[in-house]
Structures are given as structure tokens and as C-alpha cells.
N, C-alpha and C positions, 0 to 999 in steps of 0.2 A: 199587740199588747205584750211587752213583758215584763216579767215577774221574777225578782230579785230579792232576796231576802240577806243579802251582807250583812256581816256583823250583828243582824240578831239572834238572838236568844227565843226558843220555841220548846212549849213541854205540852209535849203528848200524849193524854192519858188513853187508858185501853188500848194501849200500841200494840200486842202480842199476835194481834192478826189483822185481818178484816180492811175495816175502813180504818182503824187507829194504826197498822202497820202501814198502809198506803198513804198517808195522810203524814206519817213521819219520816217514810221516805223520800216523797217529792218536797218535805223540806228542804232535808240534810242534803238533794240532791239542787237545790237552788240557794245553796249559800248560808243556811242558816243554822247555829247551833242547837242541838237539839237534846234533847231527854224527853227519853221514851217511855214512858211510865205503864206498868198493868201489875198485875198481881201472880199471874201467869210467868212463872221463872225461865222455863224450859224456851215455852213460845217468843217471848221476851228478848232470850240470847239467839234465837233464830230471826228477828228483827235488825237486832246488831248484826249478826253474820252476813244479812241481804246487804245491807248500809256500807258494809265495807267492802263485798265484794262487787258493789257497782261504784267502789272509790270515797264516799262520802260519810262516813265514821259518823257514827253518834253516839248519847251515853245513854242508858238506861237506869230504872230504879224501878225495883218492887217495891207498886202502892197501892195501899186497899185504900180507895180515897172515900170509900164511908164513913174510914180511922180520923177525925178532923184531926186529933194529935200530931198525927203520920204525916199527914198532909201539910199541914205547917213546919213540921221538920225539914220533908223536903223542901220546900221553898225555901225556907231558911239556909239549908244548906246550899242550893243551887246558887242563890245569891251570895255568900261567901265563897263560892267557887267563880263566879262568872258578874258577879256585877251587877246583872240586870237581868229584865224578865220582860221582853216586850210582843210576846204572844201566848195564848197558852188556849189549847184546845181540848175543850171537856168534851170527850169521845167516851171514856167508859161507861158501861151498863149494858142494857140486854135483860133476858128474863130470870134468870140465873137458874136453867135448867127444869123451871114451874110450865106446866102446860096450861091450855084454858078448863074451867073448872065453872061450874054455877055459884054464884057469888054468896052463897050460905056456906059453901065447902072449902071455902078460904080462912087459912087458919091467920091470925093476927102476926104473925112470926114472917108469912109470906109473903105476904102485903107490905112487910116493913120492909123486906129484904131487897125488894127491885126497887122502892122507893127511897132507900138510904142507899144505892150504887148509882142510879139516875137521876136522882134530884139531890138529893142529900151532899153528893159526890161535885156537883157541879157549881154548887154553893160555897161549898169548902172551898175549893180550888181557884174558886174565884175573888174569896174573902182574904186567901192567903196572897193572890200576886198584886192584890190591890193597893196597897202601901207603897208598891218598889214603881206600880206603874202608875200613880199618882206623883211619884218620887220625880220622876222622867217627863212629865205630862202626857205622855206617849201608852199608847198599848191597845190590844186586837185579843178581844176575847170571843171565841167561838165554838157558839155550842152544836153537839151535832144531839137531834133531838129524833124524830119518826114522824112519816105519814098517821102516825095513830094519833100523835099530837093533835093533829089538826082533824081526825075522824076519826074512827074507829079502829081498834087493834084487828089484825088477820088472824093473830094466837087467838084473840078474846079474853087475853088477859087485864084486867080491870086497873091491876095496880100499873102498869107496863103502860096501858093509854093515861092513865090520869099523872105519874111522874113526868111523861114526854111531853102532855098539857103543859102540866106547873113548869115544865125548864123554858117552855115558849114564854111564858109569864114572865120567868125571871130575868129572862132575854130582855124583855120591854123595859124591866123594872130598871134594870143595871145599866142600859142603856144611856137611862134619862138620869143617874144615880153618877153614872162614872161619865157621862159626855164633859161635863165643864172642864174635866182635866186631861182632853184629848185621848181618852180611853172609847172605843168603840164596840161593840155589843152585837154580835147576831148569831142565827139562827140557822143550819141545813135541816133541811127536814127530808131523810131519805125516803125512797118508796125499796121495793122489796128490792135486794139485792142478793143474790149467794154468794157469799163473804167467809163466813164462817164454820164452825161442826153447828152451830144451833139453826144457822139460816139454811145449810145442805139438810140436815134432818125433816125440817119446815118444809121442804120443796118435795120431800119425796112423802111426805106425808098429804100431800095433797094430791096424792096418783096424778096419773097422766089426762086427768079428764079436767082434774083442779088447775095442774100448770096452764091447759092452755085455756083455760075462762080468765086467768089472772091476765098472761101474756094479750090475751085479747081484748083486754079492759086499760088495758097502757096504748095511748095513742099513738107512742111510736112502734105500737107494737113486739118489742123486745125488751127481754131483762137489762141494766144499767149493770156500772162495773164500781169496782171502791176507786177507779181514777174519777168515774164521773163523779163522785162525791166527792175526793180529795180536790178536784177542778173548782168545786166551789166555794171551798176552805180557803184555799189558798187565792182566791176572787178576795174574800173578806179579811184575809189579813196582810194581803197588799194596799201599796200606797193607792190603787186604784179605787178602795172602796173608803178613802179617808173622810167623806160626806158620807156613808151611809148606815147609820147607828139602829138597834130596834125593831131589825127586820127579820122577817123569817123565807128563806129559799126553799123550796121544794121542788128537791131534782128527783121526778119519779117517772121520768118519759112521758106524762101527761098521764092525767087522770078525768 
């Protein structure tokens, strides 16, 4: 099977590491224009630096995409620069530095903060490319969401399971929303991965007794990597998934 992305146009948010830096490289590294969106400046220009030092240049933009303003700016912009907008991967969020807590000692301020970078975030950005990919009849929107989506958070963060729920929702909604004009809709749902400073802190907070109950609770028995996620990004915004709209993958080595 391969996977070509010529002459599109691909903006990916929370690029500065992780799954969003691997997920914008195997773009730009298969043909397709790209903008790499985070808010994260530093990490950001270290994204671009990997991109061009494996040949395959990409642009970048710092975005809080909680900003809806921001957000439609960029799209506005990108589409006066480029034309078109024929994928766009809602990859930002995370816990935004909040640990698990009993759900009385959650200040309202908290709650809104992972729920306006993970939901909030994916709605904008998806409200903003809808017009241009309406425009085309064409377009691949793909959310990357979490195992807590579909179960329970490992943090125990409440706001963090219930935003990666509602983005699985919104998955379905916009599916059935945006299919008549050949826009498609889906869902990764990662299981643990160390990706990031928040997913390495995660890992060693669980000592050495925690890692290996987790590792031994994954049927393949071993941690996943941000290619095995980007693998299935790039499954859903290939011409190979042009039938399959609404759905949620969960790449976690088996659970």
C-alpha cells in the first residue's frame, strides 16, 4: 500500500513534539505541504529544523487554538497563501501540566483549561477548514483523541477523559455533518505512549512496579512509538480510507 500526499495542503496542530511533530513529519516527508501549528515556539522551530534536515521543509505558526479568533486567522491566512486546505489534524492538547486530584478540589478555571485545548480546540479548527473543504468537495479531518476517551484517564484526570470523550462525539457528529461534500472524519485513539516531558514524567511516576503492570496489561506487550500513531493518521487521510468516515482507531498494542 502506498501513501502519497502530492500537492496537498496539511496543518498540524500540536506539532512541537510528540505525536504532532511525528505526524508532521511523515507528512512533509510524503509529498504534502504542511503547517505545523503549537504554541510552543522554541519546540516549534525544532520541528522545522528536523523537516528540513531530513530534505522536506515545512511552515510553521504559533497557535493557541483555544484563541477561536487565532484560529480563523490562520486558516484565513494559509488559504491566501496556498489555496487550499485538504487535511487538517487536530493533535493539540494534553493535561496542561494538572495532575489527578479528587473531583471537589478541581477549581473551575482547571476544568476549562484542558477542555478548551482538547475539545474547544478541535472544533475551532475544524469549523475554520470547513468552508475551503466544502469549497473542493474533498477533505480528511483527523482527530487524535486517547484511550481515556473510550475508558478511563491513567492521570485520573476527569476534565482530560471527558474532553477526549466529547472529541470522539464530535468525530461522529462531523462525520455525518461534513460526509455529503466528500469531507471525512475520524478518530486515533492513542494508548500510552512516551512522547513527551508530560508522558516521560507520567512514566516515571509510576516506579518500576507501575511500568511493568501497564506494559503487561498491553497484549503486545510493549510501549507503541508516535510513528505507530502517525501510521494511522496518515491510513485516514489517505486516498485508502476514502469510504471510511465516523470512526474511532485505537492503536494501544491491545488492551
Amino acid at each position: 500500500m502506498q501513501i502519497r500526499f502530492d500537492g496537498r495542503t496539511a496543518i498540524v496542530t500540536g506539532a512541537a513534539h510528540g505525536f504532532g511533530r511525528g505526524i508532521a513529519l511523515n507528512f512533509a516527508n510524503l509529498g504534502a505541504r504542511v503547517i505545523a501549528c503549537d504554541v510552543l515556539e522554541t519546540e516549534l522551530d525544532e520541528t522545522a529544523r528536523l523537516a528540513k534536515e531530513q530534505g522536506t521543509p515545512l511552515e510553521v505558526r504559533v497557535l493557541d487554538v483555544s484563541d477561536r479568533a487565532a484560529v480563523h486567522a490562520m486558516i484565513a491566512e494559509t488559504l491566501r497563501d496556498h489555496g487550499r486546505i485538504d487535511i487538517l489534524v487536530n493533535n493539540a492538547g494534553g493535561v496542561m501540566g494538572q495532575v489527578g486530584r479528587p473531583l471537589e478540589d478541581v477549581s473551575d478555571a482547571d476544568w476549562r483549561a484542558i477542555l478548551a485545548v482538547n475539545l474547544d480546540g478541535a472544533f475551532y479548527c475544524s469549523q475554520a477548514v470547513a468552508p475551503a473543504m466544502k469549497a473542493k468537495r474533498y477533505g480528511r479531518i483527523v482527530n487524535i483523541s486517547s484511550g481515556a476517551g473510550l475508558g478511563i484517564s491513567l492521570t485520573g484526570i476527569q476534565a482530560y477523559a471527558s474532553a477526549k470523550a466529547g472529541q470522539i462525539g464530535l468525530t461522529r457528529q462531523l462525520a455525518h455533518e461534513l460526509g455529503p461534500w466528500g469531507i471525512t472524519v475520524n478518530n486515533v485513539a492513542p494508548g500510552f505512549v512516551r512522547s513527551n516531558p508530560t508522558t516521560e514524567k507520567q512514566w516515571e511516576a509510576y516506579g518500576s512496579e507501575g511500568q511493568r503492570k501497564l506494559v503487561e496489561n498491553i497484549a503486545l506487550k510493549r510501549l507503541g512509538s508516535p510513528q505507530d500513531i502517525a501510521n494511522g493518521v496518515l491510513f485516514f487521510a489517505s486516498e485508502h480510507a476514502g469510504w471510511i468516515t465516523g470512526q474511532t482507531l485505537s492503536i494501544d498494542g491491545g488492551r
